[in-house]
MIDRENVO-36806 format. One record per residue: x, y, z of N, C-alpha, C, O in turn. Coordinates in pm, whole numbers, plus 32768, in hexadecimal, padded with zeros to 4 digits. Layout:
<rolos>
((X; Y; Z); (X; Y; Z); (X; Y; Z); (X; Y; Z))
...
</rolos>
This chain:
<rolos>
((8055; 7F8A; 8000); (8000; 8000; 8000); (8059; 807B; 8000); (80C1; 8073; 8041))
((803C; 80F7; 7FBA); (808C; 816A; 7FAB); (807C; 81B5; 803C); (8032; 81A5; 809E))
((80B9; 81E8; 8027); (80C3; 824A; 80CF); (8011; 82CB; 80AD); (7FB9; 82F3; 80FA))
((802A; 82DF; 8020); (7FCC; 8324; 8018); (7F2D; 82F0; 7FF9); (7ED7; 8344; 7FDD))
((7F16; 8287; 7FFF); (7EAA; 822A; 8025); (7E82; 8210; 8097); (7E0C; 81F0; 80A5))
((7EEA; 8217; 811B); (7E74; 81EB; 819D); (7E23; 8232; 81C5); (7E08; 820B; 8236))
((7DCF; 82AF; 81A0); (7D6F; 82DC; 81CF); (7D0A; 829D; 81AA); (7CAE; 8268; 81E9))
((7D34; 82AC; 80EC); (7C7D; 8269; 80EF); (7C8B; 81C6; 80ED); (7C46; 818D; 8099))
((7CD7; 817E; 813A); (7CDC; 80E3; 815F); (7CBA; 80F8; 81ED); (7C85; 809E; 822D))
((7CD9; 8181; 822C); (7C6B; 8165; 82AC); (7C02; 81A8; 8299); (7BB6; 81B2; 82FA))
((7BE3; 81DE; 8233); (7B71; 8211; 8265); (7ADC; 818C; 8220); (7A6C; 8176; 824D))
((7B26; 8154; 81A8); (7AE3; 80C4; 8197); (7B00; 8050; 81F5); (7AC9; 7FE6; 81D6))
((7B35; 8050; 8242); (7B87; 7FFF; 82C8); (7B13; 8029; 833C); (7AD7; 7FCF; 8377))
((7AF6; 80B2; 835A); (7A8A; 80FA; 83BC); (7A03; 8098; 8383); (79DC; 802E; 83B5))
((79CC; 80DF; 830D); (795B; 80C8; 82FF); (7913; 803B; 82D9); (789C; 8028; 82C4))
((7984; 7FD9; 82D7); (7993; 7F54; 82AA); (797A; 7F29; 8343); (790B; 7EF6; 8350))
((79BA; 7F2F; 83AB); (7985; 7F40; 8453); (78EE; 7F6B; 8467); (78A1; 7F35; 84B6))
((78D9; 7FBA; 8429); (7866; 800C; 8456); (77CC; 7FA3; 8403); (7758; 7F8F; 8428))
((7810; 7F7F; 839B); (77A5; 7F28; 834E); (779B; 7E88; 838A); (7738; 7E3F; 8382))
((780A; 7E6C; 83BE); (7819; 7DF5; 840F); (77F9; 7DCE; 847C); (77D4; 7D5D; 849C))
((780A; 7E48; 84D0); (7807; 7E15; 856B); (776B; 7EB2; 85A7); (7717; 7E94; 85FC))
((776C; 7F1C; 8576); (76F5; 7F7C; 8591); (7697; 7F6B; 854D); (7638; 7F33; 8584))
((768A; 7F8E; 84D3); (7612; 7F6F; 8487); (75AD; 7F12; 84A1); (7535; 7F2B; 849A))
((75F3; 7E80; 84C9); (7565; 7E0D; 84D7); (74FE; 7E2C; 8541); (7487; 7E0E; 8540))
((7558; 7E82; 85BA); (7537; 7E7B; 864A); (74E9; 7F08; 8667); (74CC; 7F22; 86DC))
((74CA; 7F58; 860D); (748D; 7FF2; 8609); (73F7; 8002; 8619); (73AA; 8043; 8661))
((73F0; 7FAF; 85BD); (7353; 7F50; 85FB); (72F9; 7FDE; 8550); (7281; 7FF6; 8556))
((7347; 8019; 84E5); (7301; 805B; 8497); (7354; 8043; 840A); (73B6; 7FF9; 840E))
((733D; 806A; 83BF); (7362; 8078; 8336); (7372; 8100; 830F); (7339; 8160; 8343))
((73D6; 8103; 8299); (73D7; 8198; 8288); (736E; 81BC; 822C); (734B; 817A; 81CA))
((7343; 8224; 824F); (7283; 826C; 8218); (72C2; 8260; 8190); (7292; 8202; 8152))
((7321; 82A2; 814F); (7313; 82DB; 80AE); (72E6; 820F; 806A); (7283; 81E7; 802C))
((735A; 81C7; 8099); (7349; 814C; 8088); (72A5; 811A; 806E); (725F; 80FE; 800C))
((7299; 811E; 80E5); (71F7; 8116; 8100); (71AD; 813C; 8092); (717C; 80E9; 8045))
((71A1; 81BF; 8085); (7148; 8237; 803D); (7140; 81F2; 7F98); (70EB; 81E4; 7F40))
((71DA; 81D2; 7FB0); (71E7; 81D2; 7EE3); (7211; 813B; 7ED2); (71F7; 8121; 7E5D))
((7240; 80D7; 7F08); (7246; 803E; 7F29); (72CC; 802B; 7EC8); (72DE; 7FCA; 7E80))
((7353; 80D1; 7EDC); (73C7; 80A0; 7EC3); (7412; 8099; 7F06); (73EB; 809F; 7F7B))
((74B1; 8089; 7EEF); (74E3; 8052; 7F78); (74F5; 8096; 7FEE); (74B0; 80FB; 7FDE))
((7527; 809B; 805C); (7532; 80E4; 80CA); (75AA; 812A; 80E1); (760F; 80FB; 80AD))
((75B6; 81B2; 813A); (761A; 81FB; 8116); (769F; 81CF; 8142); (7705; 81FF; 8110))
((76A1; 8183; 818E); (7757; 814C; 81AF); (7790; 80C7; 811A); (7800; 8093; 8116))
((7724; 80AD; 80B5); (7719; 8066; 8086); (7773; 80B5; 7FEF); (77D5; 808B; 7FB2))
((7710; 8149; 7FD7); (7724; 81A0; 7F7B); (77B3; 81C8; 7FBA); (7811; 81BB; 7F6C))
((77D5; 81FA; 8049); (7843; 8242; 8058); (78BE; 81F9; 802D); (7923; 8237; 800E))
((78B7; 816A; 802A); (794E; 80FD; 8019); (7951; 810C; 7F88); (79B5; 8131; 7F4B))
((78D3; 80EA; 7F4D); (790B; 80F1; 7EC5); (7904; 8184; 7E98); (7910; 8177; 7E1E))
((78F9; 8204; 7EAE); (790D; 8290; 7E83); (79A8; 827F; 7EBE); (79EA; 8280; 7E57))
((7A00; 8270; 7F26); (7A6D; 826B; 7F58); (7AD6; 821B; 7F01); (7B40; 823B; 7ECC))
((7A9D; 81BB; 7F06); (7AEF; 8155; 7EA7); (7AFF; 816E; 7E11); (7B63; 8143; 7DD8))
((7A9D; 81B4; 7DCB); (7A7F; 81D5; 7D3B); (7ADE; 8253; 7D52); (7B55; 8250; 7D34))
((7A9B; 82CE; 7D8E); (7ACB; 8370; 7D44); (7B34; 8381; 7DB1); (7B5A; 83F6; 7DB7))
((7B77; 8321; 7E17); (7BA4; 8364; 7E84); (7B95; 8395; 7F0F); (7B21; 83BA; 7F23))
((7BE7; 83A2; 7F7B); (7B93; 83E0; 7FF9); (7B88; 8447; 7FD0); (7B6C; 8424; 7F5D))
((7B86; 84C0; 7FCC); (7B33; 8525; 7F98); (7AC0; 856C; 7F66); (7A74; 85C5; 7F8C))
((7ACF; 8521; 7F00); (7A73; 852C; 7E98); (79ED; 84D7; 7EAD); (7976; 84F1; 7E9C))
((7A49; 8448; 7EE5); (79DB; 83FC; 7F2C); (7977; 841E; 7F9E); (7902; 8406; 7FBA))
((79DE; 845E; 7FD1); (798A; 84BB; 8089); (7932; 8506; 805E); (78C0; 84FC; 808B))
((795B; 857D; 7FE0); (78F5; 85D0; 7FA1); (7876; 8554; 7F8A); (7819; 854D; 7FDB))
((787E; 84FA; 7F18); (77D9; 84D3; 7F30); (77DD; 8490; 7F7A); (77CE; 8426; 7F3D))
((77EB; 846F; 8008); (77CA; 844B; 802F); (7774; 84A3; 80A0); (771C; 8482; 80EF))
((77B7; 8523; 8080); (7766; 8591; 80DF); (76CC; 85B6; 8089); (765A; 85CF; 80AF))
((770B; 85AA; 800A); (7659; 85A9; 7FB8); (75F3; 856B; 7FF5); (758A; 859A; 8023))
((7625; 84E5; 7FEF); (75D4; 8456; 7FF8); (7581; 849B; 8095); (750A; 84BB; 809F))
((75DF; 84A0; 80F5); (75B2; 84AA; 8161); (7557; 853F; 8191); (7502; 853F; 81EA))
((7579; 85A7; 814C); (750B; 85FB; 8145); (7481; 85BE; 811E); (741B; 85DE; 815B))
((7482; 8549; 8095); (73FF; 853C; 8081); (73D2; 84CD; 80D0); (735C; 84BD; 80ED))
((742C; 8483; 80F2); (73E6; 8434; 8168); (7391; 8497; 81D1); (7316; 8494; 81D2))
((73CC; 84DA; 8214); (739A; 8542; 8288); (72E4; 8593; 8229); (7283; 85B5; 826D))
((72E6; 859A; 81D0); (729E; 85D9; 8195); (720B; 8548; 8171); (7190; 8548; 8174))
((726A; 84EC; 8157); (7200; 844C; 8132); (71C3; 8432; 81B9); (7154; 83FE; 81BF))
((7210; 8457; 8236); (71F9; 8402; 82AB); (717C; 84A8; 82DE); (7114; 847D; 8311))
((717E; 851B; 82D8); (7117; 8563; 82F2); (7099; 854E; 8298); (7027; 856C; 82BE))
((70B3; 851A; 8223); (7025; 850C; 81C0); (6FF6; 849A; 8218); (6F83; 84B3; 823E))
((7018; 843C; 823F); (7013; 83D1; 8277); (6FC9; 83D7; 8306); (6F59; 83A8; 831A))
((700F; 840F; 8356); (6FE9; 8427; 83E4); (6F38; 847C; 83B5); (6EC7; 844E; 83C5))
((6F58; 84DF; 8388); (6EE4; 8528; 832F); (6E83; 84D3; 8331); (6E3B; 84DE; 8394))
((6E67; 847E; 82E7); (6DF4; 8412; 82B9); (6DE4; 83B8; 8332); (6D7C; 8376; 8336))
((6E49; 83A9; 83A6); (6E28; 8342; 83D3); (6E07; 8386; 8470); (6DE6; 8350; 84DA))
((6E1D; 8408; 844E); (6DF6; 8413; 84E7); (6D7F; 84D0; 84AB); (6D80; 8544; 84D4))
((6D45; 8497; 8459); (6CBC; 84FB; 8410); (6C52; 8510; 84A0); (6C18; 84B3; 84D7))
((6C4B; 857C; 84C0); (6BF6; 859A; 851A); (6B5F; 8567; 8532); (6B15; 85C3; 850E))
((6B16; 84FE; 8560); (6A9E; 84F9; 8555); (6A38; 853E; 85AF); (6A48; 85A7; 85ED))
((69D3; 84F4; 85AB); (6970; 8559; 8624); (698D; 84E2; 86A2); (698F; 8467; 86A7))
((69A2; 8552; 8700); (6987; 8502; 87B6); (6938; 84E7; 87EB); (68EB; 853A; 881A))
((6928; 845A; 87FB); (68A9; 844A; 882B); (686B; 846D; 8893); (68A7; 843A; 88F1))
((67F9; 84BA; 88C1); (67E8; 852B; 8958); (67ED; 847B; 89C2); (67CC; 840A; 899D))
((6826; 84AC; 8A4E); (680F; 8459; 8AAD); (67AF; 8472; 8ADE); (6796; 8424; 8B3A))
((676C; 84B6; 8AD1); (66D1; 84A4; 8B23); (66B4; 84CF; 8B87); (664B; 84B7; 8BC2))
((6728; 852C; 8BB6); (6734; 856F; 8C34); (66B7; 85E2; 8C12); (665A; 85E2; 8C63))
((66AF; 8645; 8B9F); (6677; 8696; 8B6E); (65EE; 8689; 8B6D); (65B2; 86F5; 8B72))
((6599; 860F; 8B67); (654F; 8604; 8B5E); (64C4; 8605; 8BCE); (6498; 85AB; 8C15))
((649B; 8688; 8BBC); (643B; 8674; 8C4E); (63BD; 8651; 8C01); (63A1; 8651; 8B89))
((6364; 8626; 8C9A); (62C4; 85FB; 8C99); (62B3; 8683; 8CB1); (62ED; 86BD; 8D0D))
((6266; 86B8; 8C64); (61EB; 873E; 8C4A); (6187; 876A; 8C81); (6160; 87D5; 8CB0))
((6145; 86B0; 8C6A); (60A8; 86BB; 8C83); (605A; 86B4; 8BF1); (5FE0; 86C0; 8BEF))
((6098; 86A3; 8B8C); (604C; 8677; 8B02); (6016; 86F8; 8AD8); (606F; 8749; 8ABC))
((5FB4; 871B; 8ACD); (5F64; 876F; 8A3C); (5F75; 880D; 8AAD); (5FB6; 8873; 8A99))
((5F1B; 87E4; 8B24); (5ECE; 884F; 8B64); (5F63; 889B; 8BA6); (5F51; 88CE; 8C15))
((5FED; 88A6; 8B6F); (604B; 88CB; 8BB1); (6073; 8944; 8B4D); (6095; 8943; 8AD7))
((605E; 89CF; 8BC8); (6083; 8A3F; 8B8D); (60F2; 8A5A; 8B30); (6164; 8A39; 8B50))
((60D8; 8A9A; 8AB3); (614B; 8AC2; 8A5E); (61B3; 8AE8; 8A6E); (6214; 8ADF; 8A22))
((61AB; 8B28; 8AFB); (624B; 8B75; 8B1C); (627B; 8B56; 8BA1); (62B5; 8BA3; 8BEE))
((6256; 8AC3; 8BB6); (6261; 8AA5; 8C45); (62F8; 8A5A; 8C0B); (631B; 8A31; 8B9D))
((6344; 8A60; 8CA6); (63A8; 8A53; 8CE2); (6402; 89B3; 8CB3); (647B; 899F; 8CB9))
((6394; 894F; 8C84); (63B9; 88FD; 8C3C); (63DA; 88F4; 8BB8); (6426; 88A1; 8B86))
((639E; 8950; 8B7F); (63C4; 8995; 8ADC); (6445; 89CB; 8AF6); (6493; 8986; 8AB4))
((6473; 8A0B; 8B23); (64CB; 8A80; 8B2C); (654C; 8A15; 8B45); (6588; 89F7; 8ADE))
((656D; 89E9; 8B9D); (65A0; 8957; 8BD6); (65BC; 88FC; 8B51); (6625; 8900; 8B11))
((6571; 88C4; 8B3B); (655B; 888B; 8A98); (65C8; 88B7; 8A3D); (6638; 8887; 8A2D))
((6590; 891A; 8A05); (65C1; 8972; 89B0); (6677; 898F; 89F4); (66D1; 8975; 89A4))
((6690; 89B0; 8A50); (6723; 89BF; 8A6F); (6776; 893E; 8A60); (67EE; 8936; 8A46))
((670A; 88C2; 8A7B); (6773; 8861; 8A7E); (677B; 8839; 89ED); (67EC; 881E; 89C4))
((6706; 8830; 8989); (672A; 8812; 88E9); (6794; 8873; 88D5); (67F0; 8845; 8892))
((679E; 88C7; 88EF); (6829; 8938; 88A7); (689B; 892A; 88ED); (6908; 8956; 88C8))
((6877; 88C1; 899B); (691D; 88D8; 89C7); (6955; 8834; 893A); (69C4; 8830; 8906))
((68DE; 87C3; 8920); (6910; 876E; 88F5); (693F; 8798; 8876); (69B4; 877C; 885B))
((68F6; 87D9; 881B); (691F; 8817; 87AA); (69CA; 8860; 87B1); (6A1F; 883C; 875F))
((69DA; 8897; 87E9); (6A5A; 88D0; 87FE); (6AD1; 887A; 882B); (6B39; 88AC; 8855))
((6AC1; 8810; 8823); (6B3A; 877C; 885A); (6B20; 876D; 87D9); (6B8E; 8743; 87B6))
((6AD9; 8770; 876E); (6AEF; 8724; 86E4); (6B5B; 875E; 8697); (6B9C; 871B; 8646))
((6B79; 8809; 86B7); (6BB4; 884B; 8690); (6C3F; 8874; 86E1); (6C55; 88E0; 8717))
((6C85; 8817; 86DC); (6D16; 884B; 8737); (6D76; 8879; 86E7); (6DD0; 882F; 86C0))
((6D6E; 88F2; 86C8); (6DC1; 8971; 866B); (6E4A; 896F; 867E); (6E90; 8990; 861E))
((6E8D; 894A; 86FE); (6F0F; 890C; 8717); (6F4D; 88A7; 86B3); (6FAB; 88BC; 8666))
((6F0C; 8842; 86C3); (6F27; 87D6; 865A); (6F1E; 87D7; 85D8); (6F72; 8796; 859A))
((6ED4; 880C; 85A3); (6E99; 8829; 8538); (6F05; 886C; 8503); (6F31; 8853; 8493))
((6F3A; 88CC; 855A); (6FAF; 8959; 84FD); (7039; 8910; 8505); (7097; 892B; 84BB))
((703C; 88A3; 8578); (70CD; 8894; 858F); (70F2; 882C; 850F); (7159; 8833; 84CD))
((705B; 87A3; 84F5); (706D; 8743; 8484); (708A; 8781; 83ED); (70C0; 874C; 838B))
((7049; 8817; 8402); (702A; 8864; 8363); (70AF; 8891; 8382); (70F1; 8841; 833F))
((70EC; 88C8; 83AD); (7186; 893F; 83C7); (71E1; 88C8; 839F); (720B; 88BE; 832C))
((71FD; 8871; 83FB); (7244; 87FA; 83B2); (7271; 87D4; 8345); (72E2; 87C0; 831A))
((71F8; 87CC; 8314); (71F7; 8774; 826C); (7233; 87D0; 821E); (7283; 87B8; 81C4))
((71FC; 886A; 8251); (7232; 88E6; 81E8); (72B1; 8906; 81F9); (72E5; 8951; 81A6))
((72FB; 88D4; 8264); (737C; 88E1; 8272); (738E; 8876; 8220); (7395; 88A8; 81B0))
((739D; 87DB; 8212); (73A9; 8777; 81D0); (7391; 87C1; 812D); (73E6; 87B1; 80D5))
((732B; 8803; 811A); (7338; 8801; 8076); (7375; 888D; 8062); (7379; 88AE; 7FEB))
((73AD; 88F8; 80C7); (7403; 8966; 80B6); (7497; 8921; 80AE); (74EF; 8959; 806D))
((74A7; 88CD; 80DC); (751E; 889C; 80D0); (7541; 883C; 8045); (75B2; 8835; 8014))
((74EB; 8809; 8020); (74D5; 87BF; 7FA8); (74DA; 8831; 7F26); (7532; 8833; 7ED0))
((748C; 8870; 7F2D); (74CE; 88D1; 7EA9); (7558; 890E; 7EB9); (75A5; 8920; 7E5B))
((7572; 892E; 7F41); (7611; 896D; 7F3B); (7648; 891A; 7EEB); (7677; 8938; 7E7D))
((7645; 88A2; 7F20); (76BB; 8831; 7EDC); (76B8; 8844; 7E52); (7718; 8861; 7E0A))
((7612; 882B; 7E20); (7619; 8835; 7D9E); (7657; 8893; 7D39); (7690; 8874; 7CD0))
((763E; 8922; 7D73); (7663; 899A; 7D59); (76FD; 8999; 7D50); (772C; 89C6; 7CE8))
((7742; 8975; 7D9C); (77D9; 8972; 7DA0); (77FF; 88DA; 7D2D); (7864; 88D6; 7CE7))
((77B7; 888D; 7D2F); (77F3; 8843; 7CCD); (77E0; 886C; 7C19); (782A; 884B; 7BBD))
((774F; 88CA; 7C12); (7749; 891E; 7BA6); (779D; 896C; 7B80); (77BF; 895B; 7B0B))
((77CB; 89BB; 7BB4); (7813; 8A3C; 7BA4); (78C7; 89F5; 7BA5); (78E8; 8992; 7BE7))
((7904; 8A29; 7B6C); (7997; 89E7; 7B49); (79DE; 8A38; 7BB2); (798F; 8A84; 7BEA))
((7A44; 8A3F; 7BD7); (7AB0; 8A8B; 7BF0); (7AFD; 8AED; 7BF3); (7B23; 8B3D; 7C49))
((7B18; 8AD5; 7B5F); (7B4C; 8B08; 7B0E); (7AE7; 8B86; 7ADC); (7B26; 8BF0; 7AE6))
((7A44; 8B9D; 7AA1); (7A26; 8BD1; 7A5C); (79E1; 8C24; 7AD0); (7983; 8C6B; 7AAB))
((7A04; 8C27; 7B5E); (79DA; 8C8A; 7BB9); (79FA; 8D02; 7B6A); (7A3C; 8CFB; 7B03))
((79BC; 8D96; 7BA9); (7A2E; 8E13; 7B73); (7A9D; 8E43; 7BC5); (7A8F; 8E26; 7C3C))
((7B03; 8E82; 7BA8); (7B50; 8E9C; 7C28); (7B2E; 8F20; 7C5D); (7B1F; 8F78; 7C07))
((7B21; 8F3D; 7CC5); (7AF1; 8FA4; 7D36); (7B33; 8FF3; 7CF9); (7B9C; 8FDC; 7CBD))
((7AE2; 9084; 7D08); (7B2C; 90F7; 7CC8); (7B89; 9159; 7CE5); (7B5F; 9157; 7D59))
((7BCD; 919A; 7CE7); (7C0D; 91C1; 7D10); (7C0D; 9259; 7D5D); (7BF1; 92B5; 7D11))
((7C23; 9275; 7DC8); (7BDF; 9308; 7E05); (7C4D; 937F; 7DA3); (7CC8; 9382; 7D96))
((7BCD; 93E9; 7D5F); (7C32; 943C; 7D5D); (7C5D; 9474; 7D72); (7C31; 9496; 7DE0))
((7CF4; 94E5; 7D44); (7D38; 9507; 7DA7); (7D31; 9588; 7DB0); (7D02; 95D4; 7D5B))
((7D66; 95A9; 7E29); (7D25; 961C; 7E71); (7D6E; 9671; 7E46); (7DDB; 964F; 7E1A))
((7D43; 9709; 7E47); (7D87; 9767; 7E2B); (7DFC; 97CB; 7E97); (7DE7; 97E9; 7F0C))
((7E44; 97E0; 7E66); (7E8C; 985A; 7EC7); (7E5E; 98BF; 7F01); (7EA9; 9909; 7F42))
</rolos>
């Protein structure tokens, strides 16, 4: 082996460990895997490493793993979709049937507890932190893309300040 090869022989050495002895025992699969039924990302990272290099390989492999993070929120998304709660029954008073005044004290009562249950359907916390997530996941996904579009070379070079007078 060249002296300038043992990185990426450990870093396929790491993840060759990681597919061997962590992976079985995680008790999940990786979502993009899941989502699209191709291979999984320590799977993509050996052969991106082994093909273009550690480098180049790490780069997609940072792709891959942005869209994993992005597969695994569509995911969580669908599987944890808000439904209706079912009331416990605490809410529910005896009236007295028909002959029970319109604006009596059991209405009023009523009415607070359908809206405290209504308002647990809606936990705005979760909701922003699962949505903020993903948008970081797909803000990061066009960067990559964006930098692999654009060359190097055909940047412009910064201009130059001009110069000041006496």
């Amino acid at each position: 082996m060249r002296p300038d090869q043992w990185p990426a022989q450990a870093a396929l050495a790491t993840i060759g460990l990681y597919q061997r002895f962590v992976s079985p025992h995680k008790g999940f699969r990786c979502a993009h895997s899941v989502q699209t039924g191709r291979r999984g990302c320590s799977a993509l990272g050996a052969r991106a490493i082994r093909r273009h290099g550690l480098w180049n390989g790490l780069d997609v492999l940072g792709g891959r793993l942005d869209a994993c993070a992005l597969s695994h929120e569509e995911l969580r998304a669908v599987r944890n979709k808000p439904g209706l709660h079912p009331q416990s029954g605490l809410c529910d008073f005896d009236c007295g049937g028909a002959d029970c005044n319109p604006f009596d004290a059991c209405d009023v009562a009523e009415c607070a507890c359908d809206a405290a249950d209504c308002l647990d359907c809606f936990d705005r916390r979760k909701r922003c932190s699962r949505n903020s997530s993903a948008d970081a996941a797909r803000e990061r996904i066009l960067a990559r893309q964006n930098r692999r579009k654009a060359p190097p070379h055909l940047t412009p070079p910064p201009t130059p300040a001009p110069p000041k007078e006496p």
